[in-house]
PALO-754477 format. One record per residue: x, y, z of N, C-alpha, C, O in turn. Coordinates in nm, 2 decimals, padded with zeros to 4 digits, always signed. Example, Ala and Ser with C-alpha at 12.3 -4.5 7.8 and 13.67 -1.06 7.14 Angstrom:
BEGIN
{nu = +01.32; nv = -00.57; nw = +00.78; cau = +01.23; cav = -00.45; caw = +00.78; cu = +01.32; cv = -00.33; cw = +00.78; ou = +01.42; ov = -00.33; ow = +00.85}
{nu = +01.28; nv = -00.22; nw = +00.71; cau = +01.37; cav = -00.11; caw = +00.71; cu = +01.29; cv = +00.00; cw = +00.79; ou = +01.34; ov = +00.11; ow = +00.80}
//
This chain:
BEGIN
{nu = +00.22; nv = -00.81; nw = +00.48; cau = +00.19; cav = -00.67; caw = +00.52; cu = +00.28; cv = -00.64; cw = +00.64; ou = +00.30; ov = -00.72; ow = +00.73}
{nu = +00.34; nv = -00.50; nw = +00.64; cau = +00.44; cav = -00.47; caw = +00.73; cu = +00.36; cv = -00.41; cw = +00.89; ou = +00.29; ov = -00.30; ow = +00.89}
{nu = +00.37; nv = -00.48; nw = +01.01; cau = +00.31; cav = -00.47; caw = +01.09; cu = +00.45; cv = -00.40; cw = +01.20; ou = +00.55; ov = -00.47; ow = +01.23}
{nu = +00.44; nv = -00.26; nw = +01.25; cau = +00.52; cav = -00.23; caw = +01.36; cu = +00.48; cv = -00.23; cw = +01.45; ou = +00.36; ov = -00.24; ow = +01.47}
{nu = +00.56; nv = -00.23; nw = +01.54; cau = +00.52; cav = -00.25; caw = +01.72; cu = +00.62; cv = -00.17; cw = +01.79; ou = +00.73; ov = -00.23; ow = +01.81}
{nu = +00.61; nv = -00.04; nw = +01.85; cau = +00.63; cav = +00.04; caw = +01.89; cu = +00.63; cv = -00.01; cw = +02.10; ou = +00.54; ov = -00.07; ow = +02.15}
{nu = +00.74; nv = +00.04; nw = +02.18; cau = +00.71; cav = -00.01; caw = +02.29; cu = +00.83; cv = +00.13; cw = +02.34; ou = +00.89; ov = +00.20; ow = +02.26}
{nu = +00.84; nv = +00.13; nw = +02.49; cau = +00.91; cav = +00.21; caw = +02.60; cu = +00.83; cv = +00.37; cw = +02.60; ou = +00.91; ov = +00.47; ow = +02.62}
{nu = +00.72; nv = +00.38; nw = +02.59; cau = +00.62; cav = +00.50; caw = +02.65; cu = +00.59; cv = +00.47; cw = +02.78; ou = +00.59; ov = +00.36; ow = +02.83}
{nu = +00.55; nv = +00.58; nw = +02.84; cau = +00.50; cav = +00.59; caw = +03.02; cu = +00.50; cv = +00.73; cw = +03.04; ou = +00.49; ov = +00.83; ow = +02.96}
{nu = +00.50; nv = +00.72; nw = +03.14; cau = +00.49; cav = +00.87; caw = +03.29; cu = +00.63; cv = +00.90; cw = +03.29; ou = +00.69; ov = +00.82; ow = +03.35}
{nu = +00.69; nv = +00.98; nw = +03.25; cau = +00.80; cav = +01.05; caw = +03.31; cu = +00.81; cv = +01.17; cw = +03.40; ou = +00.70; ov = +01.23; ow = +03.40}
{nu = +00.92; nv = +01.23; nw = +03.48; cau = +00.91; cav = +01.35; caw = +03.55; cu = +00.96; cv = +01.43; cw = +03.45; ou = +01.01; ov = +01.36; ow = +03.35}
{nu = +00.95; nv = +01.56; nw = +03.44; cau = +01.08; cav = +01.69; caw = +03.39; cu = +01.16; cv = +01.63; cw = +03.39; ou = +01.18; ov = +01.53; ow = +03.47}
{nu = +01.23; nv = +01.68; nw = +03.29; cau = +01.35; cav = +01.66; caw = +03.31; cu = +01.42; cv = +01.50; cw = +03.27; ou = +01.53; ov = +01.46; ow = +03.22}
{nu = +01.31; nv = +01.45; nw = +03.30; cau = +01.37; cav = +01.26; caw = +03.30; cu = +01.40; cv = +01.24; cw = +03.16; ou = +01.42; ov = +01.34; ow = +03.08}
{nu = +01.42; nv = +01.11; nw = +03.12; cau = +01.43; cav = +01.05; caw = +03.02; cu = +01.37; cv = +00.93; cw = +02.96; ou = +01.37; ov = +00.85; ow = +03.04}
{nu = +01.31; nv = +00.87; nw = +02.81; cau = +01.26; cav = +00.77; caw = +02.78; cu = +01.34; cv = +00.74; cw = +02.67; ou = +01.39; ov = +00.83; ow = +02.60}
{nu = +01.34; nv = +00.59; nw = +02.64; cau = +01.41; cav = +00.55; caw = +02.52; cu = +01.25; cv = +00.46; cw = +02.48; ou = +01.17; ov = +00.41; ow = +02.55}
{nu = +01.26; nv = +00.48; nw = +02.30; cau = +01.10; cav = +00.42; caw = +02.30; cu = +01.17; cv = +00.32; cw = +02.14; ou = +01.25; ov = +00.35; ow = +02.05}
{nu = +01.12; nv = +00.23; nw = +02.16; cau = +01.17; cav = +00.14; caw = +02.01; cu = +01.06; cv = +00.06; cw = +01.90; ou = +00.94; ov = +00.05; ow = +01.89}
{nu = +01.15; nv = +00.01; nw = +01.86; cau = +01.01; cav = +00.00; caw = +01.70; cu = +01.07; cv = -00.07; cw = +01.64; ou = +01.19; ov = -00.06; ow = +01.60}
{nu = +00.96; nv = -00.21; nw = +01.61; cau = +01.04; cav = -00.33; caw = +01.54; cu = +00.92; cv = -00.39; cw = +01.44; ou = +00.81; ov = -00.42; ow = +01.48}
{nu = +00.97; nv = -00.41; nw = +01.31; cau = +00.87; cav = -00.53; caw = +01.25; cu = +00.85; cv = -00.62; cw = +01.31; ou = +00.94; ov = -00.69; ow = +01.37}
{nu = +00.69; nv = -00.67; nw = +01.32; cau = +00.65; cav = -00.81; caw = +01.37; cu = +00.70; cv = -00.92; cw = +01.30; ou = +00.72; ov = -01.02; ow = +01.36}
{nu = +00.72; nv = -00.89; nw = +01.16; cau = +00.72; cav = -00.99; caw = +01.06; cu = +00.86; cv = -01.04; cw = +00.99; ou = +00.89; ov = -01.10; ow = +00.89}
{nu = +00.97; nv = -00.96; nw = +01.12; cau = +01.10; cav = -01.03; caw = +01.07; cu = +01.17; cv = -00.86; cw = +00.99; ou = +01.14; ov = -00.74; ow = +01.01}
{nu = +01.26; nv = -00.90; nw = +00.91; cau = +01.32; cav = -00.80; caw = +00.84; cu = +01.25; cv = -00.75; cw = +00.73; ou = +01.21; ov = -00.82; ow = +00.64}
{nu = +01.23; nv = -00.59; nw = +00.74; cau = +01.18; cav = -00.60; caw = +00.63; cu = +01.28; cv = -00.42; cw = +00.55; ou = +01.31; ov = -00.33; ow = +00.63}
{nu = +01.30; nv = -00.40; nw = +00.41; cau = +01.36; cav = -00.34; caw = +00.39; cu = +01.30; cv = -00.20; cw = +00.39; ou = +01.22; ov = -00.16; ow = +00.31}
{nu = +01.36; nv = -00.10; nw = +00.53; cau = +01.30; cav = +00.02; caw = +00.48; cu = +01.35; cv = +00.15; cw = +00.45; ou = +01.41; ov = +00.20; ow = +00.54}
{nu = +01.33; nv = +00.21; nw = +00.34; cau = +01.47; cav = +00.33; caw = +00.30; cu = +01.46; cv = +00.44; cw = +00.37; ou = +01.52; ov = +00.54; ow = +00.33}
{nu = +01.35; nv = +00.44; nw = +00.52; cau = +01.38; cav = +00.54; caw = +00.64; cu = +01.30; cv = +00.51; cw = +00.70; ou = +01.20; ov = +00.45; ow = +00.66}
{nu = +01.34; nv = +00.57; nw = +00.85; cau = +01.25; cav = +00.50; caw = +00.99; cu = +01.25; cv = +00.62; cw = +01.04; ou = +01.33; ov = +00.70; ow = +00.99}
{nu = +01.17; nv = +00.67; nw = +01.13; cau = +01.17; cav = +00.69; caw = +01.25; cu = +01.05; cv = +00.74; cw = +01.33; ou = +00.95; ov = +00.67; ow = +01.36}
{nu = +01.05; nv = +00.87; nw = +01.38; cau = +00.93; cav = +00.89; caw = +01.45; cu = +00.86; cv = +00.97; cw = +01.42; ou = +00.89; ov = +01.00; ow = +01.30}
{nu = +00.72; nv = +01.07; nw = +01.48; cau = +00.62; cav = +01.14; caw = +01.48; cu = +00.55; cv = +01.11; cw = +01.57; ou = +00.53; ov = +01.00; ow = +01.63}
{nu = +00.49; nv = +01.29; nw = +01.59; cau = +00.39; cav = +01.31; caw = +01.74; cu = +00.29; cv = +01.36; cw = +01.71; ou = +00.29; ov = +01.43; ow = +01.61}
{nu = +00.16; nv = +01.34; nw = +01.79; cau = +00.06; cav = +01.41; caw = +01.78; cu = +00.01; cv = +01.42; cw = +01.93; ou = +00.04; ov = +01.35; ow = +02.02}
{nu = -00.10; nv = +01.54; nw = +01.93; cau = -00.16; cav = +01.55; caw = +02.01; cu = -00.30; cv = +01.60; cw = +02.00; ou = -00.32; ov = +01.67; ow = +01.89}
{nu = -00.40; nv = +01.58; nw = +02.11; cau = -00.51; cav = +01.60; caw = +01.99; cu = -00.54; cv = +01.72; cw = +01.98; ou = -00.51; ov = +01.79; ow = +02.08}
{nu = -00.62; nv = +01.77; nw = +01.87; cau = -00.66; cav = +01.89; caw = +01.82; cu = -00.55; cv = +01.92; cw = +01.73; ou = -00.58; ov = +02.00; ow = +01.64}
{nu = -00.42; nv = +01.87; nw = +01.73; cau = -00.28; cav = +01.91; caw = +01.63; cu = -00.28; cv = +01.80; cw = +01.53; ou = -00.31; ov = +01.68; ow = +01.56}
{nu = -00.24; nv = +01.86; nw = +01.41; cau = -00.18; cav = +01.76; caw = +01.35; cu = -00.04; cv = +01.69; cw = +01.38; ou = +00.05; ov = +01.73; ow = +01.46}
{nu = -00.03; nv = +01.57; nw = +01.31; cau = +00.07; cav = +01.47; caw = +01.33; cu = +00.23; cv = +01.54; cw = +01.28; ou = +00.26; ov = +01.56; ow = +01.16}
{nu = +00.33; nv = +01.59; nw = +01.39; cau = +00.41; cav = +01.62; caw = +01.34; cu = +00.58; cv = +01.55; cw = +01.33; ou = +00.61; ov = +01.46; ow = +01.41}
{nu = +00.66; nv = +01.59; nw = +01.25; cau = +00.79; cav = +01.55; caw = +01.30; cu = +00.91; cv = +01.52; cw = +01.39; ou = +01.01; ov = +01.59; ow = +01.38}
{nu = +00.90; nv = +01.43; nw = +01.49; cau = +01.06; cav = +01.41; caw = +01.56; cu = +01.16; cv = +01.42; cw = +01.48; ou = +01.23; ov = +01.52; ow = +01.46}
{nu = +01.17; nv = +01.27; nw = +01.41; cau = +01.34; cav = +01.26; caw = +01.39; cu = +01.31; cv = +01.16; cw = +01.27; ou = +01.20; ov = +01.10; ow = +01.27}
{nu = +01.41; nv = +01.13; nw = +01.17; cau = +01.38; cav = +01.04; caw = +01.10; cu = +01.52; cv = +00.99; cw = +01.05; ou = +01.59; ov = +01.09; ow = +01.01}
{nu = +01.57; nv = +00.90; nw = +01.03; cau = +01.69; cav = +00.80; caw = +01.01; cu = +01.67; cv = +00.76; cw = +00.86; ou = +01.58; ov = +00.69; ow = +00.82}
{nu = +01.77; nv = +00.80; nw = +00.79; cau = +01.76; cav = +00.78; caw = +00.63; cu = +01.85; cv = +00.66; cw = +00.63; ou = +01.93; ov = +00.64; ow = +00.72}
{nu = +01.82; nv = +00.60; nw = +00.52; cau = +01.92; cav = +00.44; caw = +00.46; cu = +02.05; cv = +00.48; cw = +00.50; ou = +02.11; ov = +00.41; ow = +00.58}
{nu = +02.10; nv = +00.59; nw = +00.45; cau = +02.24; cav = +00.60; caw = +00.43; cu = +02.27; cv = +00.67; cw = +00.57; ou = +02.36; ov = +00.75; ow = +00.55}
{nu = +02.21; nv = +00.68; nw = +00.71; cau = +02.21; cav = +00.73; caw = +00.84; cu = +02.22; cv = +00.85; cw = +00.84; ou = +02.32; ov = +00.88; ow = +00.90}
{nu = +02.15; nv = +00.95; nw = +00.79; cau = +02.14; cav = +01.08; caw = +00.75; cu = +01.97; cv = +01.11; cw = +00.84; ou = +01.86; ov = +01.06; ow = +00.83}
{nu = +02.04; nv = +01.21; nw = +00.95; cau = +01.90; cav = +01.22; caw = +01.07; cu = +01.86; cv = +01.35; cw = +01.02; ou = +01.94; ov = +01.44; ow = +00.96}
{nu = +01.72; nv = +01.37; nw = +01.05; cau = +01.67; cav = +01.49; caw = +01.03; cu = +01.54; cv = +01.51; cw = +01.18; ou = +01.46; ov = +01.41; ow = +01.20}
{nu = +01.55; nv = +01.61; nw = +01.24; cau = +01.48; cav = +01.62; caw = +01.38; cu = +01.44; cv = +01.78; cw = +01.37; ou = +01.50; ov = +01.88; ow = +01.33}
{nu = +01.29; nv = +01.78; nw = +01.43; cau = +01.23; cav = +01.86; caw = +01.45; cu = +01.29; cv = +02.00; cw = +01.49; ou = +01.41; ov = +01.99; ow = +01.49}
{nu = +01.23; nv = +02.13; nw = +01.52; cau = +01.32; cav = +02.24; caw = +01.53; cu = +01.30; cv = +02.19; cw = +01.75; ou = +01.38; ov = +02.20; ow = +01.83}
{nu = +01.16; nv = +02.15; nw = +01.77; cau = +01.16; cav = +02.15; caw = +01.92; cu = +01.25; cv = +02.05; cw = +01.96; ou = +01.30; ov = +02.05; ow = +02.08}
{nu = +01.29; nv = +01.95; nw = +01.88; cau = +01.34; cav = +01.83; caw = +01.96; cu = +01.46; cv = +01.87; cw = +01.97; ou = +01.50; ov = +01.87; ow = +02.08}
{nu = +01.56; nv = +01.92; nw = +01.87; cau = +01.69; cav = +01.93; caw = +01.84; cu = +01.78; cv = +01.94; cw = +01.94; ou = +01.77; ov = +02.04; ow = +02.00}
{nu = +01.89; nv = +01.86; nw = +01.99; cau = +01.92; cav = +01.92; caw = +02.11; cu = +01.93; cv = +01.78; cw = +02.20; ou = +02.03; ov = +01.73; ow = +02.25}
{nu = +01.79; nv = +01.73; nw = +02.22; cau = +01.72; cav = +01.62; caw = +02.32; cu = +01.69; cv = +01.50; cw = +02.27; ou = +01.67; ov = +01.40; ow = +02.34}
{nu = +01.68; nv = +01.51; nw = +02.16; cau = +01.59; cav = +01.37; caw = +02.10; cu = +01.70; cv = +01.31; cw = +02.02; ou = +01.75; ov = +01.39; ow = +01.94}
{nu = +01.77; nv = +01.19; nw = +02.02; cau = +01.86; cav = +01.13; caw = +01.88; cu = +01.80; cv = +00.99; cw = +01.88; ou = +01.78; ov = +00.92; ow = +01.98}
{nu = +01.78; nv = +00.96; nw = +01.74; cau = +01.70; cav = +00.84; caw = +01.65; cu = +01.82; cv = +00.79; cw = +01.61; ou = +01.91; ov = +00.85; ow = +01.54}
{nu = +01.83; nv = +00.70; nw = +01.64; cau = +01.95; cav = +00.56; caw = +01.61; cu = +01.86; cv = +00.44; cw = +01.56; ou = +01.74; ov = +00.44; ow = +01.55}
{nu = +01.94; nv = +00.32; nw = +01.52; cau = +01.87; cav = +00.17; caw = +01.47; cu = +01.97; cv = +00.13; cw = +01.47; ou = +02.07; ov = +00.19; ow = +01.44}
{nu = +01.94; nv = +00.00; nw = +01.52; cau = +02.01; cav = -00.11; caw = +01.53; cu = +02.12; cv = -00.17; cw = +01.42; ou = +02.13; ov = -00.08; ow = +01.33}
{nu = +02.17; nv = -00.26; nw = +01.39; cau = +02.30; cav = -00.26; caw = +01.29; cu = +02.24; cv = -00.35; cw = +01.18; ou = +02.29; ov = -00.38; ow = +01.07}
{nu = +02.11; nv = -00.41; nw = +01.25; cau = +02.06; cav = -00.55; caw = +01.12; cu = +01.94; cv = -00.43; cw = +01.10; ou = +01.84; ov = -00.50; ow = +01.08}
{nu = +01.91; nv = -00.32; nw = +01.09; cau = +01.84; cav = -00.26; caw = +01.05; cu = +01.66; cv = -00.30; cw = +01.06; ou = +01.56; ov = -00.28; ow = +00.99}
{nu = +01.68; nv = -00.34; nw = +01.16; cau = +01.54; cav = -00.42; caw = +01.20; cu = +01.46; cv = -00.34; cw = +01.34; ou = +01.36; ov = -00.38; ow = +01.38}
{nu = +01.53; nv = -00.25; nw = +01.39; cau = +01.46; cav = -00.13; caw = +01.49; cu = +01.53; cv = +00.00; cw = +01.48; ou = +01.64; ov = +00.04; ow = +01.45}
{nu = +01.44; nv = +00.03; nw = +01.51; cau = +01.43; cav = +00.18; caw = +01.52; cu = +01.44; cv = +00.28; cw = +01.69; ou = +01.34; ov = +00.30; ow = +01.77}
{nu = +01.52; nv = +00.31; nw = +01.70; cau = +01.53; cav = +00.36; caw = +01.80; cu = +01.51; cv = +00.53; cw = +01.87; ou = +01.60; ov = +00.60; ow = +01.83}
{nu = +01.43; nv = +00.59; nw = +01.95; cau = +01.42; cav = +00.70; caw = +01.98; cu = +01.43; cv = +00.73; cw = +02.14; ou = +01.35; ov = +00.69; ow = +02.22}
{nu = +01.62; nv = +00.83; nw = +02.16; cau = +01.67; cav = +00.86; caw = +02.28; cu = +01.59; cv = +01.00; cw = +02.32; ou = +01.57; ov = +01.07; ow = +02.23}
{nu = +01.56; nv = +01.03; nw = +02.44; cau = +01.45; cav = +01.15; caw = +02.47; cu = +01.52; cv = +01.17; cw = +02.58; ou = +01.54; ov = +01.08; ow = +02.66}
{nu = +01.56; nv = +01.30; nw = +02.59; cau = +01.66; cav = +01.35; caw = +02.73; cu = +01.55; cv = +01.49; cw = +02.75; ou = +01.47; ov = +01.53; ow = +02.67}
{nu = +01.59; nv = +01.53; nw = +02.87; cau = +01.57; cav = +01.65; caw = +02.93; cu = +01.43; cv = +01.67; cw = +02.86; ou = +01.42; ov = +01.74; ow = +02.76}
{nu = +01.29; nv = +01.60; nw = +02.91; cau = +01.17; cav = +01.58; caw = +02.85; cu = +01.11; cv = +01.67; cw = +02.94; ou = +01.12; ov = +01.68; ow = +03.06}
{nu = +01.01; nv = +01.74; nw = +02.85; cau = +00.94; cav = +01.86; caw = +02.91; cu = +00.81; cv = +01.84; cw = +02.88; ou = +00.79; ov = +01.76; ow = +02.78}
{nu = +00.70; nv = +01.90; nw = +02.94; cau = +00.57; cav = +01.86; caw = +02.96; cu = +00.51; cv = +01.90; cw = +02.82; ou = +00.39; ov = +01.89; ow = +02.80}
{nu = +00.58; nv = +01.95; nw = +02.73; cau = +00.52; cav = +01.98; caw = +02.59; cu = +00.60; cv = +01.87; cw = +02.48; ou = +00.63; ov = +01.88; ow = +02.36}
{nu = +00.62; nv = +01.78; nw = +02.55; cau = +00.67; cav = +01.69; caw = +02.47; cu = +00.57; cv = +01.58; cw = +02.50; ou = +00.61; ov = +01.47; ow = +02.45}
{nu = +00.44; nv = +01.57; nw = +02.57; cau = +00.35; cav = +01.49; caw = +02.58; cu = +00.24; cv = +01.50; cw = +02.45; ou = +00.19; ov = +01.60; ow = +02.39}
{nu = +00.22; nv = +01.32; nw = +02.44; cau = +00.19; cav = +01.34; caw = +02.29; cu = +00.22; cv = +01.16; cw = +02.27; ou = +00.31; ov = +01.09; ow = +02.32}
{nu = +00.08; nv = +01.11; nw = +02.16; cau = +00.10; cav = +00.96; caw = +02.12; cu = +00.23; cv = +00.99; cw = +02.01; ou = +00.23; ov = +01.09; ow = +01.93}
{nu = +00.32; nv = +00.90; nw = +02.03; cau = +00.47; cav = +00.90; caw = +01.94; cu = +00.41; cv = +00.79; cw = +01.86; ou = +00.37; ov = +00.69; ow = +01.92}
{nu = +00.41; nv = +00.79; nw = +01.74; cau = +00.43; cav = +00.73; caw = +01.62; cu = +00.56; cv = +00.68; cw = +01.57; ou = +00.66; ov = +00.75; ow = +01.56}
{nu = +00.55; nv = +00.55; nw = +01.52; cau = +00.67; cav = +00.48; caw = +01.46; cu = +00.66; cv = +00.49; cw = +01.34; ou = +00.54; ov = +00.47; ow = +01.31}
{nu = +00.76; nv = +00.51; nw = +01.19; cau = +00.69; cav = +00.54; caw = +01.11; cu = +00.85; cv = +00.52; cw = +01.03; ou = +00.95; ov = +00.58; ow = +01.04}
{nu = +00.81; nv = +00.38; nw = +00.91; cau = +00.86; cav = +00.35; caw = +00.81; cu = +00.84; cv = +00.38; cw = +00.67; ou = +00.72; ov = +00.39; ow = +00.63}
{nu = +00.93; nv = +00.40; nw = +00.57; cau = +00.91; cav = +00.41; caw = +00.46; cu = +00.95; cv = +00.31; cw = +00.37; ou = +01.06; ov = +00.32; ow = +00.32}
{nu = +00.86; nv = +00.19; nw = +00.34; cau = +00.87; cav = +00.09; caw = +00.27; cu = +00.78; cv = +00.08; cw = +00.16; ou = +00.66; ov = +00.09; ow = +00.16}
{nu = +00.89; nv = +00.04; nw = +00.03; cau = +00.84; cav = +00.03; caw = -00.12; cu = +00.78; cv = +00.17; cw = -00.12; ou = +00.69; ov = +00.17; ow = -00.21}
{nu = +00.79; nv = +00.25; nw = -00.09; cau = +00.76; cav = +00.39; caw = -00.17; cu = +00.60; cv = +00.40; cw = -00.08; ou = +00.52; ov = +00.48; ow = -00.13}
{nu = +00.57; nv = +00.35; nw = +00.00; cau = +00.44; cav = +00.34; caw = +00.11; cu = +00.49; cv = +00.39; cw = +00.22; ou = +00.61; ov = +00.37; ow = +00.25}
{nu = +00.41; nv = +00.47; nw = +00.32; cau = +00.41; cav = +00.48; caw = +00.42; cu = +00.38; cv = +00.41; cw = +00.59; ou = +00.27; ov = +00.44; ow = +00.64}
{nu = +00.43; nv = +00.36; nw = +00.64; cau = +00.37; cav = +00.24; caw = +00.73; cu = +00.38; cv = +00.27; cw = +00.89; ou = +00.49; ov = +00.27; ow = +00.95}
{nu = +00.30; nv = +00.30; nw = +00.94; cau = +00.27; cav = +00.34; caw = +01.09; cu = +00.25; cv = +00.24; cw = +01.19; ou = +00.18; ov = +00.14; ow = +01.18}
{nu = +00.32; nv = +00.28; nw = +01.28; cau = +00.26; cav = +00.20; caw = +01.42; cu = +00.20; cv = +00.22; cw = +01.48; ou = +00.20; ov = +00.34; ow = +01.47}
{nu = +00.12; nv = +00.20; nw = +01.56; cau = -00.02; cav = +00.20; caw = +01.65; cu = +00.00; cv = +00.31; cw = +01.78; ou = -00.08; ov = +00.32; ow = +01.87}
{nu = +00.13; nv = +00.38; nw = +01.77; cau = +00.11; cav = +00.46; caw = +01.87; cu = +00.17; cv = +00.42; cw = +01.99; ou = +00.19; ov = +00.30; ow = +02.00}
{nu = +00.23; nv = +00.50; nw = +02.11; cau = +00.26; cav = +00.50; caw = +02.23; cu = +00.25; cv = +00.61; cw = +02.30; ou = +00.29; ov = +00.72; ow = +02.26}
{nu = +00.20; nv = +00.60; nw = +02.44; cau = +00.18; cav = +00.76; caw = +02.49; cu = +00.28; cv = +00.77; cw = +02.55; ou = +00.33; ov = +00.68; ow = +02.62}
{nu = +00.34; nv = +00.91; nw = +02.54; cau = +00.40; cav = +00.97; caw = +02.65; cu = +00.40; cv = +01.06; cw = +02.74; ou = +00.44; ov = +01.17; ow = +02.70}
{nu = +00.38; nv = +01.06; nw = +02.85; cau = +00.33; cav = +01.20; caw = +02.89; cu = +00.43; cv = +01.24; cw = +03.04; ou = +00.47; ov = +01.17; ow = +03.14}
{nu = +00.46; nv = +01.39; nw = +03.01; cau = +00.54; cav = +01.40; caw = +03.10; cu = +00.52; cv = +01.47; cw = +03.21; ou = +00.55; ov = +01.59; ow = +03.20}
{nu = +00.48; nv = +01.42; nw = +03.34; cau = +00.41; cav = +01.55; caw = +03.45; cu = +00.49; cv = +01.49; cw = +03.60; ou = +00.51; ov = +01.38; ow = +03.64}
{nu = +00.50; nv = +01.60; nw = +03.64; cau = +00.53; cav = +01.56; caw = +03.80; cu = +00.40; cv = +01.54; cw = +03.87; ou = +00.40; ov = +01.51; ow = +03.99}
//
């Protein structure tokens, strides 16, 4: 079973920056897209950025601009750059693969951004 592990959430100021990453526990495993999603509560779970097999990104209409989803070259993380972070960008960030035609989530990381 494909287990992710999501890490680099915290406290930022305005303005600041976070890089947040995402790796199988269980070694390599093949997935034909990675990337992220946000929620906050009372909203549903919505789109950041998502990294297709063939490196074809697709990112939200708020992030566009600030947010770029990269992975590593052995295709075993997933990566999410967050620039010029604003207080409506607070929210648990989700890691989120697409393997064998299943959906596979990671447990979440907060972000929250306040002076």
């Amino acid at each position: 079973q494909v287990q992710l592990v999501e890490s680099g959430g915290g406290l930022v100021q305005p303005g600041g920056s976070l890089r947040l990453s995402c790796t199988s526990s269980g070694g390599f495993v093949a997935a034909a897209a990675m990337g992220w999603y946000r929620q906050v509560p009372g909203k549903s779970r919505e789109l950041v950025a998502t990294i297709a097999g063939g490196g074809t990104t697709n990112y939200g209409d708020s992030v566009k601009g600030r947010f770029t989803v990269s992975r590593d070259k052995f295709l075993k993380t997933v990566y999410l750059k967050m620039d010029s972070l604003q207080p409506e960008d607070t929210a648990v960030y989700y890691c989120w693969w697409r393997v064998a035609s299943r959906d596979v989530w990671g447990q979440g990381t907060q972000v929250t951004v306040s002076s």
